[in-house]
N, C-alpha and C positions, 0 to 999 in steps of 0.2 A: 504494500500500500504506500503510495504516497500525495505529498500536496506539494504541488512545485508552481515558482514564477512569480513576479513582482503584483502589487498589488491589481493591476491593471487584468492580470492572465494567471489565475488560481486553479489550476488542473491537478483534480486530483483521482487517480486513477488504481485500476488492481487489472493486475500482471498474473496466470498460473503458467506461465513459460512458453506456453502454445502462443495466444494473444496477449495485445496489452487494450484497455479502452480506456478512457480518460474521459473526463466530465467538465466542463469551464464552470467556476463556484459564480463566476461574474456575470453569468448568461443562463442563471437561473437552474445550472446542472445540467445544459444542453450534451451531448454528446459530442466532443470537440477533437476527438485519437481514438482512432482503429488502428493498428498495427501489428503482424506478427510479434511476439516477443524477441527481445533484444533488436527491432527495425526499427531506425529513423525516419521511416518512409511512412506518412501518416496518410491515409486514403480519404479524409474528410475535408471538406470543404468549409470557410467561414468568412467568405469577400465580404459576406454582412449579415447584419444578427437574423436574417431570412430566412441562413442555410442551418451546418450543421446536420444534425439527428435530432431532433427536437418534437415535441408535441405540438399539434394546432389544428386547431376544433372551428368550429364554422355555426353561425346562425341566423336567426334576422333581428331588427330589420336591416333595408338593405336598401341604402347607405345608411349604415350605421352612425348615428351623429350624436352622443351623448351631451346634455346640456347646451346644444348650439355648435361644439367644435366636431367642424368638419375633416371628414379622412382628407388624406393626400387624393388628389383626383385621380392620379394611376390605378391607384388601388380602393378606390371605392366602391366599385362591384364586388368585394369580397364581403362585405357588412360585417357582421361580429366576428372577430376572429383575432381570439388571445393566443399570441404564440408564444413558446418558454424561452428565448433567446433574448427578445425585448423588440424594438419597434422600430419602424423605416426610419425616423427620425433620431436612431442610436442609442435610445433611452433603454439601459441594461434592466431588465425581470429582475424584484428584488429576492433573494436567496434567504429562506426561512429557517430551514433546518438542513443539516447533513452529514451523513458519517459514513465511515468506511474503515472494516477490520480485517480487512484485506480478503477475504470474501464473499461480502456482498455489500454493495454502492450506493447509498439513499441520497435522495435529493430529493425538496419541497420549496417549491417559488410559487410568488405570487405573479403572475405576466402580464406581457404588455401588450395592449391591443394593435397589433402591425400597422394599420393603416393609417394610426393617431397620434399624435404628437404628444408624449408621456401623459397617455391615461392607462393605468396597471385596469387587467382585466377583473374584475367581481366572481374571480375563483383562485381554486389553487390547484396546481400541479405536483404532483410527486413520481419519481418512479424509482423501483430498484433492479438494480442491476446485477446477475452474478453470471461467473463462468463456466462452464463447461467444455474442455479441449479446445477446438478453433471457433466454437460459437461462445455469443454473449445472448444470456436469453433476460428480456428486459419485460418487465409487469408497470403498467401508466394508470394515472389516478387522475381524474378531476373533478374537482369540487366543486360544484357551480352555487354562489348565493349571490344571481342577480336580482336587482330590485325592479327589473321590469320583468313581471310573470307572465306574457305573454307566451302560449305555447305556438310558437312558430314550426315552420311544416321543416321536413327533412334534408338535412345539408348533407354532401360528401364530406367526411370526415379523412386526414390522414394522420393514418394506422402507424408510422408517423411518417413525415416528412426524411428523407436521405437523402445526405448531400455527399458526392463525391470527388476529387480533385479532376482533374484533364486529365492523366493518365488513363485513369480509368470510366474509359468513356463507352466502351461497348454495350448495351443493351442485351442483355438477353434473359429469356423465359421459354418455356411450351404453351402453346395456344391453341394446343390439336386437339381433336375429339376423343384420343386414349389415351386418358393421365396415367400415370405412372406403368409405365409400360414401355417407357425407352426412345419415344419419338422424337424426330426432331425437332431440334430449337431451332426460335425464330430469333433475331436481331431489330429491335425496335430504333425507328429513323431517329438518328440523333438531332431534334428539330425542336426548333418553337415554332408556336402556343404546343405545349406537353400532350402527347400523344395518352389516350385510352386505350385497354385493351384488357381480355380475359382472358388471365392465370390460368388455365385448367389444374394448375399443379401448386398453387397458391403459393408459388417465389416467383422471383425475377434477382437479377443479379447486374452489377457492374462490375467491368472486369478490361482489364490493358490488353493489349495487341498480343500478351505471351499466352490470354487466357486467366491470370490470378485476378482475384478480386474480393469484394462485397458481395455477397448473396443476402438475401430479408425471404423471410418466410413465414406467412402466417397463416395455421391450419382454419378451415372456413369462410377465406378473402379470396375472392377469382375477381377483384375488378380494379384495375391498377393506373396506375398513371405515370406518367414519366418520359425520357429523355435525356438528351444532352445539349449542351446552349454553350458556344465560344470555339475556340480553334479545336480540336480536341488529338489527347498523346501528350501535352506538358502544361503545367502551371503547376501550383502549390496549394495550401492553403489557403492563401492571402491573396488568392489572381481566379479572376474571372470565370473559366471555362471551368463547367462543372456539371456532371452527369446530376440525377435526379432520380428516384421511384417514391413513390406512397401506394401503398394497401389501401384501397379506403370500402367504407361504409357507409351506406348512408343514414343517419341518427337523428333523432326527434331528441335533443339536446335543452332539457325542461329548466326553470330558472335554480330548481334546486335541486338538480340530476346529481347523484355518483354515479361516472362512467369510469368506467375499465376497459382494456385492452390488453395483449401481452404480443408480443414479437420472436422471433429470435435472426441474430446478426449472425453470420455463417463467413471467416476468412479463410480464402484457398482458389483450388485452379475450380475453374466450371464444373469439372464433374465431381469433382470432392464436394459442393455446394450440391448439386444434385441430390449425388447417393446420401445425403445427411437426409434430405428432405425424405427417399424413399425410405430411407431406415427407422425415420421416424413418426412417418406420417400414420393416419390415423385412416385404417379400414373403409374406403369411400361404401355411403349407404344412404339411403332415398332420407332425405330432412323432415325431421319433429321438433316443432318448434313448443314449447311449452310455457307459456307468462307467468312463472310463480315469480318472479322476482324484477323483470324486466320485458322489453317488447322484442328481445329478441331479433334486432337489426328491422324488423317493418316498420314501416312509414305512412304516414296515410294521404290521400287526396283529396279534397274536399271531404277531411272528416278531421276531428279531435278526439280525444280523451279523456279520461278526467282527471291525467296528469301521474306526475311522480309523488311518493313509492307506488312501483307496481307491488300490488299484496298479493298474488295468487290468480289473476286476471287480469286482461285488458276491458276496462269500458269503455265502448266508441258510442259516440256520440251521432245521430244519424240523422241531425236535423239540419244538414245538408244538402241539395241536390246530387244524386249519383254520390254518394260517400262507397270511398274505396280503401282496402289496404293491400300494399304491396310488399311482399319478403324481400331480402338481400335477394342479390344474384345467387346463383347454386349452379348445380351441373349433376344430375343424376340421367339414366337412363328409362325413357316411359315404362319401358316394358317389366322392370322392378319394381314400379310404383302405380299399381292401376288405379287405386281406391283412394282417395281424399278422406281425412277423418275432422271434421271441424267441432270440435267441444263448445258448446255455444247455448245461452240462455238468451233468449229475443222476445222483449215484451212491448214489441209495435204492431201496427197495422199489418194484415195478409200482404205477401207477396214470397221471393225467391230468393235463397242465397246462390252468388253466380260467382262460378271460379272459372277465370282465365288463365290462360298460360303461354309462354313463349317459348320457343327452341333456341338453340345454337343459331346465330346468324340472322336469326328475326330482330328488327329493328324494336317493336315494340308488342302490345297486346291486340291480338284482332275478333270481332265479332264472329268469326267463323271456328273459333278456338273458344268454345267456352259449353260451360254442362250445369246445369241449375237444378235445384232442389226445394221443394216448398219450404219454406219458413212455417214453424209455431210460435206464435205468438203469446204465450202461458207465463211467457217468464221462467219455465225451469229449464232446469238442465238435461238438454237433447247431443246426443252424438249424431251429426248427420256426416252419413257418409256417400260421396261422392265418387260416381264410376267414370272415372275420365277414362280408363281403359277400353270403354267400346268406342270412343271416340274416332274417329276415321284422321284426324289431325293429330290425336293425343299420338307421338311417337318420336324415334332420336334420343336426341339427348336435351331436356329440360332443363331450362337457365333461370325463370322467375316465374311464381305464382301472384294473382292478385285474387285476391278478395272481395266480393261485394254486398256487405252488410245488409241487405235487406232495402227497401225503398227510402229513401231520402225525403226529405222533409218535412219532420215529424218532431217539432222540438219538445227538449225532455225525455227523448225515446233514447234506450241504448240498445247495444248488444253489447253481452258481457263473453267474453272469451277465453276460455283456460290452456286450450292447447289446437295447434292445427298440424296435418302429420299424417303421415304412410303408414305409421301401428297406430290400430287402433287403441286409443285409451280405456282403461281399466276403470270399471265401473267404481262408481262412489256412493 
């Protein structure tokens, strides 16, 4: 363990001889050295407190303009959005708490809103950090206690933010139809505006012309973003050109959510970062999503909730037109998952719950993709289950379900929802 460097640059970092990673105490615990052990050769990027390995979460409204002060105009289409490094205008995240016994790495800051000229964000950031061989596998915390309670609709979240120097500029991931099964990788354009794109294999990696690099891996994330911006093959820390990925999610971010996340950092050549992912990855199997605590990555569209803590349900609110809920992305196979299980209490008006679905390669949800079910309206608790498997569309490979609560507007009405999912739920 150590903490090194003048007051300006307080890095303090843990070494088990494979990697080193290092934290800036000044940037709020950002993630500021990746390094094999005993290398000078740091793979992160920090031309401004933007970059780094850091946290930064997304909400509305949008532009975000807190008492009158306006964002920077570049960046005002981002709206709320605290990140752990500090803010376009150089104002460092103030650093709350942090230790390190060589380890595991904590850090707690409160952050700066990017777009705003030193207004700290109305939460707090924590994450810890420990190692294992060439991975560092990192757990993120935020605290949100803003004082505007508006439940704003669902932002991209990045899972986090990775910044990389100009060496390592190469892009690479799988985006084929059979995840872990050995296909080939694709190379993502090294371009601005930051390219999208589905992980089938939930990494992506930056990596030098020899092939070593950064790998990010997060089990249950297939939707990604990133790139490279500047000359790319040289700069340092401190210069321009610098590759980019985030995992992201999209999250209904409440004024006084605990959100969670977890990561892992992977250094070495491309297929060393690979086979880490295949050795450790988790059994692909058709998604159950269950609200005893959270929503489970869905979002909704013309609909709310009745907010954080989740207790054991989601209640949506359905006085709405067309109120919708949509899951993360996913990737499972139809023919594994015929039957839809929706746990659901619905005390509105007669009509139909209606699930859509998309494929691989489909742009969005279409009216000829979807299978409906009547609604009871009693108020209790109905499993209704759902045969998209006779469906003449239902087939491939499966990227997003949506949801559609029953007829819209109806204020006061909810549906309450305990789980949606491939196994059917166990009677209560």
């Amino acid at each position: 363990m150590a903490t090194a460097g003048c007051a300006e640059d307080r890095v303090s970092s843990i070494d088990n001889g494979t990697i080193k990673v290092g934290v800036n105490l000044d940037l709020g615990g950002a993630i500021t050295w990746v390094s094999p052990s005993g290398s000078d050769q740091n793979l992160i990027n920090s031309f401004d407190w933007g970059r780094q390995i850091q946290m930064s979460h997304y909400s509305g409204p949008n532009p975000f303009a807190p008492n009158g002060k306006q964002p920077r105009p570049e960046w005002a289409g981002l709206g709320w959005n605290p990140i752990q490094s500090g803010d376009c205008y150089g104002h460092r995240s103030k650093l709350l708490e942090q230790r390190n016994d060589g380890r595991e790495l904590y850090v707690k800051c409160v952050p700066m809103q990017w777009p705003l000229n030193n207004e700290p964000g109305e939460c707090v950031f924590e994450c810890w950090i420990t190692l294992d061989g060439a991975t560092a596998k990192v757990r993120s915390r935020m605290v949100n206690a803003r004082s505007d309670k508006t439940q704003y609709t669902g932002r991209h979240q990045e899972l986090p933010a990775v910044y990389t120097n100009g060496p390592w500029w190469k892009l690479m991931t799988y985006q084929g139809d059979a995840p872990y099964t050995g296909g080939e990788l694709s190379q993502i354009p090294a371009k601005m505006p930051w390219t999208g794109w589905t992980a089938t294999e939930n990494w992506a990696a930056l990596v030098d012309d020899k092939g070593f690099g950064l790998g990010i891996w997060e089990p249950g994330v297939v939707q990604f973003l990133g790139g490279f911006a500047g000359a790319p093959g040289k700069g340092g820390p401190k210069d321009g050109p610098t590759g980019y990925i985030a995992p992201l999610h999209s999250e209904i971010l409440d004024w006084n959510i605990t959100y969670e996340f977890q990561y892992t950092l992977i250094v070495g050549q491309l297929a060393q970062i690979r086979d880490h992912v295949y050795q450790h990855a988790p059994k692909p199997a058709p998604p159950v999503w269950r609200f005893g605590a959270d929503r489970q990555h869905w979002v909704y569209h013309l609909a709310t909730d009745t907010g954080w803590p989740i207790t054991g349900e989601l209640k949506v609110n359905v006085d709405q037109a067309d109120p919708q809920m949509l899951s993360p992305l996913v990737l499972f196979p139809a023919a594994s998952a015929p039957t839809l299980y929706v746990e659901a209490a619905y005390d509105g008006a007669p009509g139909n719950l209606e699930v859509f679905w998309r494929c691989t390669g489909q742009p969005g949800m279409a009216g000829e993709r979807v299978k409906t079910v009547p609604l009871i309206g009693d108020g209790v608790w109905h499993v209704y289950a759902v045969d998209l498997g006779t469906h003449p569309e239902y087939k491939g490979l499966i990227s997003q379900l949506r949801v559609d609560p029953g007829p819209g507007g109806q204020p006061g009405k909810t549906m309450r929802i305990r789980s949606i999912g491939f196994t059917r739920p166990e009677a209560k």
